[in-house]
N, C-alpha and C positions, 0 to 999 in steps of 0.2 A: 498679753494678747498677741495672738500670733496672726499677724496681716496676710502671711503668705499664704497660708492655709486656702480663702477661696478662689484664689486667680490654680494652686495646682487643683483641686478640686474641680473646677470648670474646664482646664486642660484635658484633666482626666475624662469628663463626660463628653470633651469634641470628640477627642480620640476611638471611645467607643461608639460614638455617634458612629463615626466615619467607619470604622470597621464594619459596623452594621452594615452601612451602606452597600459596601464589597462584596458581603456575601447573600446579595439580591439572589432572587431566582431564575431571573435574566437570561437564554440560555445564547452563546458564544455562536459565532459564526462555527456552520458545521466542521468537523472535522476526520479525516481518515478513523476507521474504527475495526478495518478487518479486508482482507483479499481472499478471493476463493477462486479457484480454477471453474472452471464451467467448460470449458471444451477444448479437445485435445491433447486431453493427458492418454497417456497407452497407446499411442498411434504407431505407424512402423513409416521409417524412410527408410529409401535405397541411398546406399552410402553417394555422399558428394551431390544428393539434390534434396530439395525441400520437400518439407511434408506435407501430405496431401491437405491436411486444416491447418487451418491458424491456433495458433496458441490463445486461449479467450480465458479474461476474469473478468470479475466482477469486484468494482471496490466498493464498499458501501463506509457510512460515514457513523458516530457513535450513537446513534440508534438503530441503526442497522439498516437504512436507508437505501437507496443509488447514492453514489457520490460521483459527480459531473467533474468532471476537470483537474482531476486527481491525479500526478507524474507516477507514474509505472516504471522501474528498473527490471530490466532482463538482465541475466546475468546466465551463464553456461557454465555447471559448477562442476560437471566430470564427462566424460566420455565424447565430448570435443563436440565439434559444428559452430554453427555461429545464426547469431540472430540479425533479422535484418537490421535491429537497430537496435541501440541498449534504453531507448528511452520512449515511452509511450503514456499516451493522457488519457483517461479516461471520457468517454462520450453524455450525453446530456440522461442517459440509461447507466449511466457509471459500467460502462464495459470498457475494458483494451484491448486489442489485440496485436499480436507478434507472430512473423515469418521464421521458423527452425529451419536451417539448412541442415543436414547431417553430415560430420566432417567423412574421412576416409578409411575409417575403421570401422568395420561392424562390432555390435553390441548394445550397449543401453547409455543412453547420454540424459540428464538432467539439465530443464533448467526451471531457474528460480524466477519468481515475482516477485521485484517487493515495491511495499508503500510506505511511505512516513519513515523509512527506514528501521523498522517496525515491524511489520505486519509482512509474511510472507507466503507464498504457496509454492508448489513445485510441480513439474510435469517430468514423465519420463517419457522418454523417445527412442524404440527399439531402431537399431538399425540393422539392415540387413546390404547382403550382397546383391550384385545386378542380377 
């Protein structure tokens, strides 16, 4: 007779117990699920000043929500200028926005949004001469 048999046997059925447990329907504190431009993409600056809008998104979280208080990196991926800040949070409407300066070259400058480090958008920003 083998004694060991029900002590693994009932290990076995906590263990599934417990797994069960985990995959509750439960659903997580929300979470970033996507960034979209909403305003200010294709806009034009004159070299060396800021553009006339703000750079605006929208982050929303994985139902596709607003997501409130959600960190926003700016980043300037070509054609130079700078942003007021590289770092922006999203509002209680899951929006951010950000200031584009245009550096001193005309042409076409991008920048990037991103969230979760993940999820990004893009704007492009013509710039022109005085």
């Amino acid at each position: 007779m083998n004694l060991h048999r029900p002590r693994a046997s009932f290990a076995l059925l906590a263990f599934a117990l417990a797994l069960g447990a985990c995959n509750s329907n439960a659903e997580g504190p929300p979470v970033p699920g996507g960034v979209t431009a909403v305003s200010g993409n294709s806009q034009f600056a004159v070299v060396g000043s800021p553009a006339a809008n703000p750079l605006v998104v929208l982050v929303t979280d994985q139902n596709g929500s607003p997501l409130a208080a959600a960190p926003v990196t700016w980043t300037v991926t070509s054609g130079g200028g700078t942003v007021a800040n590289a770092l922006s949070t999203s509002d209680a409407s899951g929006v951010a926005r950000m200031t584009y300066t245009a550096g001193p070259r005309t042409g076409a400058a991008t920048v990037v949004a991103t969230v979760a480090q993940f999820w990004t958008t893009s704007f492009t920003i013509y710039i022109e001469a005085p």
